[in-house]
C-alpha positions as CSV (number, residue, x, y, z in Angstrom):
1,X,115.2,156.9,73.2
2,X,113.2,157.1,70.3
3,X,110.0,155.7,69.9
4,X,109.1,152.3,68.4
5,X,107.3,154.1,65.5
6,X,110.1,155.9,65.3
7,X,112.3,153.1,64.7
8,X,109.7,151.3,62.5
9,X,109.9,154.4,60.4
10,X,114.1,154.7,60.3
11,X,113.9,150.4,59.4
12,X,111.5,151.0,56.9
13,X,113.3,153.8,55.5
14,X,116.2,152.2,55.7
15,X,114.8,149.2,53.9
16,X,113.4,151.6,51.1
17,X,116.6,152.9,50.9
18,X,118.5,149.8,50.8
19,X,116.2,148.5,48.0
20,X,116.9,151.6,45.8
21,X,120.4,151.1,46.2
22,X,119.8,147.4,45.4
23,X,117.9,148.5,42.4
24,X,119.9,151.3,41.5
25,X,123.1,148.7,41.4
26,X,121.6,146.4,39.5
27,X,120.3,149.2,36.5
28,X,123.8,150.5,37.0
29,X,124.9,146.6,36.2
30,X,122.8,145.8,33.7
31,X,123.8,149.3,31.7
32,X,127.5,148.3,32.5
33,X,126.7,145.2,31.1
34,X,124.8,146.5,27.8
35,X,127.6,148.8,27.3
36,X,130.3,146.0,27.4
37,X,128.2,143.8,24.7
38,X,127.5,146.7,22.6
39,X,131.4,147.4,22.9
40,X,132.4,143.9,22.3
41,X,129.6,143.8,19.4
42,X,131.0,146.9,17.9
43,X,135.0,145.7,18.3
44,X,134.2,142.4,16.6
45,X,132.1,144.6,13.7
46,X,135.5,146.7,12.9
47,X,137.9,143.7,13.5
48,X,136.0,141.8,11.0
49,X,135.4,145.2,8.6
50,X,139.1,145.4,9.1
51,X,139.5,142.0,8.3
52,X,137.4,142.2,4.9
53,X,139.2,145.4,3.8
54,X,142.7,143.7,4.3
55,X,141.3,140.4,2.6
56,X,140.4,143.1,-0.3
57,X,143.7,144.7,-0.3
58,X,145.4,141.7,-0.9
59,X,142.7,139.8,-3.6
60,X,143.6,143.1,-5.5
61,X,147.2,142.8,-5.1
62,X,147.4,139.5,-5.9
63,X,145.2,140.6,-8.9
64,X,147.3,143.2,-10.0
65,X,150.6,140.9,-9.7
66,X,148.6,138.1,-11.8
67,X,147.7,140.5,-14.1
68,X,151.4,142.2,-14.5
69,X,152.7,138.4,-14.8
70,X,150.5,137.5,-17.4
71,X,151.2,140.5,-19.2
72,X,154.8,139.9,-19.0
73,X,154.2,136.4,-19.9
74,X,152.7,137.1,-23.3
75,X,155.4,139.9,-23.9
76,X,158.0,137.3,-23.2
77,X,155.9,134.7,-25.6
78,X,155.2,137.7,-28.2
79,X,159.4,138.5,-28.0
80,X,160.2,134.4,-28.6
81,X,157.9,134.7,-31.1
82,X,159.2,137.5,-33.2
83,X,162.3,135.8,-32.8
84,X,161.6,132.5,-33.7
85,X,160.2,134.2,-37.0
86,X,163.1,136.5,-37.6
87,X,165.2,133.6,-37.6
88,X,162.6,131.2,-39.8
89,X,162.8,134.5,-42.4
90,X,166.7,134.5,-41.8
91,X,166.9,130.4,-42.3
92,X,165.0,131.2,-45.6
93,X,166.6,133.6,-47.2
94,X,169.8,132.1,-46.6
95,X,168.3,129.2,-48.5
96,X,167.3,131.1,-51.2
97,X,171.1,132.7,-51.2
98,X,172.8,129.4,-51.5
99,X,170.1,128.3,-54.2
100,X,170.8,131.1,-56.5
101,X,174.4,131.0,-55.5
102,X,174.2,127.1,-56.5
103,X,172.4,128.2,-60.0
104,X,175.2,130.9,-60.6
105,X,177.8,128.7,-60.0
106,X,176.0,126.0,-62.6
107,X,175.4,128.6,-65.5
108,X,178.9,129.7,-64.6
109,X,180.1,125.8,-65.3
110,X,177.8,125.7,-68.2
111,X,179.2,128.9,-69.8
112,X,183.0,128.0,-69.5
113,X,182.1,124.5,-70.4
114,X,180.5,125.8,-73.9
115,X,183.6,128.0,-73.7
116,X,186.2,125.7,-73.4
117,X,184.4,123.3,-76.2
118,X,184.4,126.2,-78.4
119,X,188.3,126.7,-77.9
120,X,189.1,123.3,-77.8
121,X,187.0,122.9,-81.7
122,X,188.9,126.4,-82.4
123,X,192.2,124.5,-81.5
124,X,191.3,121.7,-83.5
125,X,190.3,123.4,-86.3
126,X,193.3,125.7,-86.4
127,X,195.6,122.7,-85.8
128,X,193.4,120.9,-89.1
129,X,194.3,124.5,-91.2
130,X,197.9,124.3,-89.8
131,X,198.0,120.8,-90.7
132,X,197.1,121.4,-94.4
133,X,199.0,124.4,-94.7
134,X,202.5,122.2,-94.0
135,X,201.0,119.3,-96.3
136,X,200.6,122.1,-98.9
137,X,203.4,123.7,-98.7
138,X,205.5,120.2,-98.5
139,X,203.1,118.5,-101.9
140,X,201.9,116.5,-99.4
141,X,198.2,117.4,-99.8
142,X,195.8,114.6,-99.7
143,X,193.0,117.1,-101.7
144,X,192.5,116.6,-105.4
145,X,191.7,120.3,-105.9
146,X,194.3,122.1,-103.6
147,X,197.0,119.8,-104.5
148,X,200.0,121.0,-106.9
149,X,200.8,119.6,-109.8
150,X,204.4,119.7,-109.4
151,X,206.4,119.5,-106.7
152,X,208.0,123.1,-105.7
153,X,211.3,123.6,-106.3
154,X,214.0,123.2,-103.5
């Protein structure tokens, strides 16, 4: 059997032995655990970078569709308003169309008004020379100085 310094010696190497595995589990643990913090650290680091570059992504969208909406807006306000225009000019002119048609159609009436006048005086007149001209010929003229002395002869 072996001796009782032998077996001192196997305990205490035994014990030393025991108390580097002891240690060595607990640097292996304490490793294991720094590398599943620095892991964890480094996950929640690119979820949240991810998280910021998709928040991005989407404020610039939404930007860009803002933009394009706004821009269509004022194209659709710039298009009314071209329109509304066109159609005050149109409005307008026609205005001016049936004024100066209105003004023709009054110098028109004026002008064959002044014309009629003038026939109807002409017709007079002509029916006055006509009148004379029977009252003449009959010795029926009412004038001192055209009238004949004698009646004609039948």
């Amino acid at each position: 059997m072996a001796s009782h310094d032998q077996m001192y010696k196997a305990g205490e190497a035994m014990g030393q032995g025991q108390e580097k595995t002891g240690q060595m589990t607990e640097n292996m643990n304490q490793k294991g655990q720094e590398t599943k913090e620095k892991a964890s650290e480094e996950t929640g680091a690119a979820k949240e970078k991810t998280l910021e570059t998709a928040q991005s992504a989407k404020d610039k969208a939404s930007g860009a569709a803002q933009a394009t909406k706004e821009k269509t807006s004022d194209s659709a306000q710039s298009a009314k308003d071209k329109a509304s225009e066109a159609a005050q000019a149109t409005k307008e002119k026609a205005a001016e169309m049936a004024e100066s048609a209105k003004e023709t159609g009054e110098a028109g009436k004026d002008k064959t008004s002044d014309i009629l006048q003038k026939t109807a005086e002409q017709a007079m007149t002509m029916a006055e020379d006509a009148k004379h001209a029977v009252k003449h010929a009959f010795g029926m003229d009412d004038d001192d100085d055209d009238t004949p002395t004698t009646a004609p002869a039948p």
